[in-house]
N, C-alpha and C positions, 0 to 999 in steps of 0.2 A: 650872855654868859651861861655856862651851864653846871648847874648845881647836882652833887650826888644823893642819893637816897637817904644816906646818911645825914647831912647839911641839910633837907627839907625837912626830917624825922626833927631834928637840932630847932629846926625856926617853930615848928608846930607847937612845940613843949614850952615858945616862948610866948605864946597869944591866949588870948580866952577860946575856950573851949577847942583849945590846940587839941590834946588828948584825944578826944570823938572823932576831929577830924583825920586826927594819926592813924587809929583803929579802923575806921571807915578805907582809906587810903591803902592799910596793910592788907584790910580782906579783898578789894578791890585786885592788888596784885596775887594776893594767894590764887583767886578766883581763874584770873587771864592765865595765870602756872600751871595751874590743874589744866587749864581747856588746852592747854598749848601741849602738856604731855598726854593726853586724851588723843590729840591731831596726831602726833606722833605714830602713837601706839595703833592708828588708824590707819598709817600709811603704811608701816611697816607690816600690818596685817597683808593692807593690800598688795603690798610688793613681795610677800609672801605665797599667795595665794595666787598670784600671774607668775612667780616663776613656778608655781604646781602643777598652772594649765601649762607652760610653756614646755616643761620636762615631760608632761604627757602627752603635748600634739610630737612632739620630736620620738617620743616611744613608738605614738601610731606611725606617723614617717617613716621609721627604719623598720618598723613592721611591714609595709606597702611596699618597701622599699623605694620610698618616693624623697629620701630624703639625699640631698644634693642633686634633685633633678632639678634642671633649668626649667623646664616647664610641668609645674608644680599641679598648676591649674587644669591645664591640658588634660594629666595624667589621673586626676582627681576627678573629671567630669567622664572621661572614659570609664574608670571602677564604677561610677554609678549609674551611670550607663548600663552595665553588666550588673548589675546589681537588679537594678531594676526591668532585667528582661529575666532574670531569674528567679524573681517577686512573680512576673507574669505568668511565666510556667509550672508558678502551682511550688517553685523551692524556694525551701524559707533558708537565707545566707547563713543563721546561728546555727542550723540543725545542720550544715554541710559543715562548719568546722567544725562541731562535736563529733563527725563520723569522720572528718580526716584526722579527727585527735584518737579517735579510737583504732583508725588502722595503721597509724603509726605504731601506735604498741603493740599491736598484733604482730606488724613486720620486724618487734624489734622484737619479742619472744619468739617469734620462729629464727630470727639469725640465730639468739644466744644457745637456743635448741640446736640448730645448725651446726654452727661453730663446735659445743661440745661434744656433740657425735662425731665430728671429723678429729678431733683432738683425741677424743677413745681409739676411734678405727686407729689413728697412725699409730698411738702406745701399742695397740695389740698386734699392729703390723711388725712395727719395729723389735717387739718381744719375738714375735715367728721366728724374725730373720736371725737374733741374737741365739735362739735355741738349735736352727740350723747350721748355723755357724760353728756353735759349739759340737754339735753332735760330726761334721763335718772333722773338725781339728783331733777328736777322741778319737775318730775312728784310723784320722795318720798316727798319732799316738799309739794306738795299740799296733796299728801293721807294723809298725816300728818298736815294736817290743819295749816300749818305755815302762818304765815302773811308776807303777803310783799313777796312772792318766792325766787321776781328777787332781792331782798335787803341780803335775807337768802345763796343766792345761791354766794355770793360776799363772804361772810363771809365764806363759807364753803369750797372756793375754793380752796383756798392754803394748805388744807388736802390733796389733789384729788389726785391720782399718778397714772400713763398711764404707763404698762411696754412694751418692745420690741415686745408682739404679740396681742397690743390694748389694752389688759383687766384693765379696771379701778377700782382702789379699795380708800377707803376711809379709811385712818390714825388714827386710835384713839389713840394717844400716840403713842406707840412703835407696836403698833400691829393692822395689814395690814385686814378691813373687807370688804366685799360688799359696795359698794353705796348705798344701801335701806338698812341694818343693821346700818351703819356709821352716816345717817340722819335720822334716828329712833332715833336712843340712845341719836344723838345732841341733837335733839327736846326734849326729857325724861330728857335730864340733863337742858333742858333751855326750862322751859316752859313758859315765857314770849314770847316767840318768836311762841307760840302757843295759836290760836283762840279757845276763850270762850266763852259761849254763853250770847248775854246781858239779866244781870238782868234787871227786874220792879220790881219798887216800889207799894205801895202802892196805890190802884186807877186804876193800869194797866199803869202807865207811866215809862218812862224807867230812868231810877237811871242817874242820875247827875254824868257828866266825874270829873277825879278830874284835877285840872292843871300839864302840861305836865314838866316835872320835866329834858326829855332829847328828843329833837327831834331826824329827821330822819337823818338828816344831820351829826347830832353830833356819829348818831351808826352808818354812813360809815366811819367816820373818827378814830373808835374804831377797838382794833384789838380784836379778839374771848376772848384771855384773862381778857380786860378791860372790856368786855361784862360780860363774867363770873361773872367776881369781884361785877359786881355794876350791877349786875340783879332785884335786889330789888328794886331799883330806876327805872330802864326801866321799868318792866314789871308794875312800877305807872305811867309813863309818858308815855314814845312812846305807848307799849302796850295802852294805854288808846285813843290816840292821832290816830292810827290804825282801831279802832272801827267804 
């Protein structure tokens, strides 16, 4: 039959010098308690400290790159191998990775050098080609006796198209023309935006503007369309206000 801790404590309390013996007994188990959470606390170090090595030989592993090779050993006796005929030759293996650590960085400050010099050249290429362009488009612009160039050349701009080996063409709709055909035709569909020579009146003095119906202001703020649309009114006001 088996009695609990309690029921032994119970019978103790009932004999001579029960007591002593209880006490005796109680420190007896404190004692085994402690040493048993002692072992614990032992193991668990331990089991701590093997998965530390274990997470570190698995780092060197995928460092070696040896990690999921089938022959581990093989591959491990070959590095030292190499190792050690490089030991012979007078090279120490730490000082060969601090100079492969240091020429990586080298090669990686000369890319980023690299790379931004190539990122400048194309801005300032790309700028060349955009101030060509432009001086290109001004110069159909004035053969074509447009008024205002630099006001013409705002509007025209968002046609413009620059492909992959410079060449810039001009958008008419759907279909891809010259810059000097592109600003021809604009000017021929929108001849308010085209200088005409002042009339005189009668006497030899020059004919009376009529009032400006839409400033300058108001055709930056137009897109080609709205220009289109309400050409009739421009070519009475700005056109006149332009003269």
């Amino acid at each position: 039959m088996k009695y609990t801790l309690e029921q032994i404590y119970e019978a103790l309390d009932k004999i001579e010098d029960g007591q002593t013996m209880k006490a005796d007994l109680q420190d007896a188990i404190h004692k085994v308690r402690e040493e048993a959470a002692k072992n614990r606390t032992e193991k668990n170090k331990a089991r701590d400290e093997a998965d530390k090595n274990l997470a570190e030989m698995n780092k060197i592993l995928e460092k070696l790159n040896l990690r999921g090779n089938e022959d581990v050993d093989a591959s491990l006796d070959s590095m030292v191998e190499s190792l050690k005929a490089m030991q012979s030759a007078g090279n120490d293996p730490r000082q060969l990775g601090l100079q492969m650590k240091s020429l990586q960085k080298q090669i990686k400050e000369l890319t980023d050098k690299y790379d931004a010099s190539e990122k400048r050249a194309k801005e300032e290429h790309d700028q060349r080609v955009r101030t060509a362009v432009r001086s290109k488009v001004m110069d159909a612009l004035t053969q074509g006796k447009a008024v205002k160039p630099d006001a013409m050349y705002k509007i025209l701009e968002g046609n413009i198209t620059i492909d992959e080996n410079d060449n810039a063409f001009y958008k008419n709709g759907e279909e891809e023309v010259s810059l000097e055909d592109g600003v021809a035709q604009w000017l021929k569909d929108n001849q308010w935006a085209v200088k005409t020579e002042t009339q005189t009146g009668a006497g030899g003095g020059t004919a009376a503007k009529k009032p400006t119906a839409y400033t300058m202001e108001d055709l930056k703020n137009m897109t080609p369309a709205e220009i289109n649309a309400h050409w009739g009114e421009i070519s009475k006001g700005v056109h006149n206000e332009w003269q």
